[in-house]
C-alpha positions as CSV (number, residue, x, y, z in Angstrom):
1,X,18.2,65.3,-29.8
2,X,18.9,64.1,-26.1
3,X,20.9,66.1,-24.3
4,X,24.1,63.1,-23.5
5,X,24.3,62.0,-19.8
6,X,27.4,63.4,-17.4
7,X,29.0,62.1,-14.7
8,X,28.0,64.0,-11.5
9,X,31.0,63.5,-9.6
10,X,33.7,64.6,-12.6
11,X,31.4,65.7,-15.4
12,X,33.0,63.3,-18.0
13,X,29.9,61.9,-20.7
14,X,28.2,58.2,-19.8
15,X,26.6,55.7,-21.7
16,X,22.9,54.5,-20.8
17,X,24.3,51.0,-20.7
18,X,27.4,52.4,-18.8
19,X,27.0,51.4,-14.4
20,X,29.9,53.2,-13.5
21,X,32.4,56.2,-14.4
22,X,34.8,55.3,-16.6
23,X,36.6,58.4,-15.2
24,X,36.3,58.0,-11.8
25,X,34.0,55.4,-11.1
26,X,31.2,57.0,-9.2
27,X,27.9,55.3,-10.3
28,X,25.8,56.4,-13.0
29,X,23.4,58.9,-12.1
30,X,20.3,56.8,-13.5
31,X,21.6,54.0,-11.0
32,X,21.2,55.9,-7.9
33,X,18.0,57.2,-9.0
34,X,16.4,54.1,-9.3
35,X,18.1,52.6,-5.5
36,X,16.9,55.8,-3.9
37,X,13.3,55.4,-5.0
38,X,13.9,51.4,-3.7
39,X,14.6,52.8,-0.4
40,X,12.2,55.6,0.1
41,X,9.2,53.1,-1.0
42,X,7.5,51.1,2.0
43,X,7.7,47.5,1.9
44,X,3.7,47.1,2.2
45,X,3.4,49.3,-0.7
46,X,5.4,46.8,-3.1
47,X,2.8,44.9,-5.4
48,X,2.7,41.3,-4.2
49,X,3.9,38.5,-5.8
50,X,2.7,35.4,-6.1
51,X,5.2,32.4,-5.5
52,X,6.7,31.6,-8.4
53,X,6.1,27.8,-9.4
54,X,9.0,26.3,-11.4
55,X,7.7,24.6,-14.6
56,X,8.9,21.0,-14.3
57,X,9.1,21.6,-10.2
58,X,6.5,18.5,-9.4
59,X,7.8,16.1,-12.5
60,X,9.9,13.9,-9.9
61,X,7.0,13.2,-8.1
62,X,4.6,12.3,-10.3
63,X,7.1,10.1,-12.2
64,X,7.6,8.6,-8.5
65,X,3.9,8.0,-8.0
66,X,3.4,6.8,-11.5
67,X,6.7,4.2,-11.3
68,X,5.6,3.1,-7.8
69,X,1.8,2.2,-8.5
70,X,2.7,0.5,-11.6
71,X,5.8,-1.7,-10.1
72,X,3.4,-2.3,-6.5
73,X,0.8,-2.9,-8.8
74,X,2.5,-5.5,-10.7
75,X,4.5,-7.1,-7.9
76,X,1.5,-7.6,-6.1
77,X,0.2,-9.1,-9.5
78,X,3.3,-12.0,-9.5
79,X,2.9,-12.8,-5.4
80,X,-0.9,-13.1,-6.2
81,X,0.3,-15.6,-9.3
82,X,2.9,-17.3,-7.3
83,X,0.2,-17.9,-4.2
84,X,-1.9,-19.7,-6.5
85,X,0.9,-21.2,-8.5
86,X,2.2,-23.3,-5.7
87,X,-0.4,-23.4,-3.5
88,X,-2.2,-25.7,-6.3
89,X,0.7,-27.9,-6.6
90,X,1.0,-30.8,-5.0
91,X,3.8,-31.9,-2.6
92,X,4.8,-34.6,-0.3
93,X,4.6,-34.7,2.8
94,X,2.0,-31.8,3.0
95,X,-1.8,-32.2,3.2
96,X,-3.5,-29.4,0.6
97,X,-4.3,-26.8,3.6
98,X,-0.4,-26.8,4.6
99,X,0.3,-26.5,0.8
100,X,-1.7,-23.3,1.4
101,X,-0.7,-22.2,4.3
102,X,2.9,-22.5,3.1
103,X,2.1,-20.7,-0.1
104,X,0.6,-18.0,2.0
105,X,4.0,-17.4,3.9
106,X,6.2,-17.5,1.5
107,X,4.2,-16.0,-2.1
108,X,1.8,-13.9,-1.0
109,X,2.8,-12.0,2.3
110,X,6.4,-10.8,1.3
111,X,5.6,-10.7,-2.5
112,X,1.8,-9.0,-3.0
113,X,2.5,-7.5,0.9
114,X,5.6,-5.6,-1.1
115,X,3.7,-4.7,-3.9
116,X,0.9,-3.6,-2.1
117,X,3.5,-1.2,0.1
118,X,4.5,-0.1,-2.7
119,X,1.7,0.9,-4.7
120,X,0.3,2.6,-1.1
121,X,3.6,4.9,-1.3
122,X,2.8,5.7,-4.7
123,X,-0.3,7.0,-3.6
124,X,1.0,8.8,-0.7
125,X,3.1,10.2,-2.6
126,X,0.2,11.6,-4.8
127,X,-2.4,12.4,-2.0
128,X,0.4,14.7,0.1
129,X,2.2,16.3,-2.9
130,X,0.3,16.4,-6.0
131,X,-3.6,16.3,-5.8
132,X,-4.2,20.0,-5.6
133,X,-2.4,20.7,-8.8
């Protein structure tokens, strides 16, 4: 049988789970035993720890990456399909290679230039923050 634990300040019988007195409040023994060994041990003998990763902890960014190469992907896809869309037709008062060059400035600089921008973020985004995992 264990012999039950006491108090050291008034003597009244604790509980393992008890922290405290219920008496007089001093701490229980067990709890002082365990912050004076803390304090006597040197920090360089403590075991080290790796860094702990958080499961989940890189799932933003690689939805980021994902969501951005697919949208720059496809947005370059529609300025490449609207270059050639209206660069083919025909309109008046422009000769084929301003029907061109006009396509060029308006479809395929801003549109596939966005998408393009944004599929290069998406990789960024995977080249700075996920490739090594």
């Amino acid at each position: 049988m264990t012999r039950p634990i006491q108090c050291d300040n008034c003597g009244a019988v604790l509980l393992k789970a008890d922290l405290f007195c219920g008496e007089c409040g001093a701490p229980h023994p067990s709890t002082i035993a365990s912050s004076q060994a803390m304090e006597e041990s040197p920090p360089d003998l403590l075991p080290d720890t790796p860094p702990v990763s958080r499961p989940g902890s890189d799932t933003a960014w690689r939805v980021a990456a994902v969501v951005l190469g697919i949208v720059g992907a496809l947005v370059c896809l529609v300025g490449f399909a609207t270059f050639l869309l209206f660069g083919l037709m025909e309109s008046e008062g422009l000769t084929q290679g301003e029907n061109w060059l006009f396509s060029t400035i308006c479809c395929l600089v801003p549109i596939a230039g966005t998408g393009t921008a944004l599929a290069l973020v998406g990789l960024v985004i995977w080249w700075a923050r996920l490739r090594n995992r």
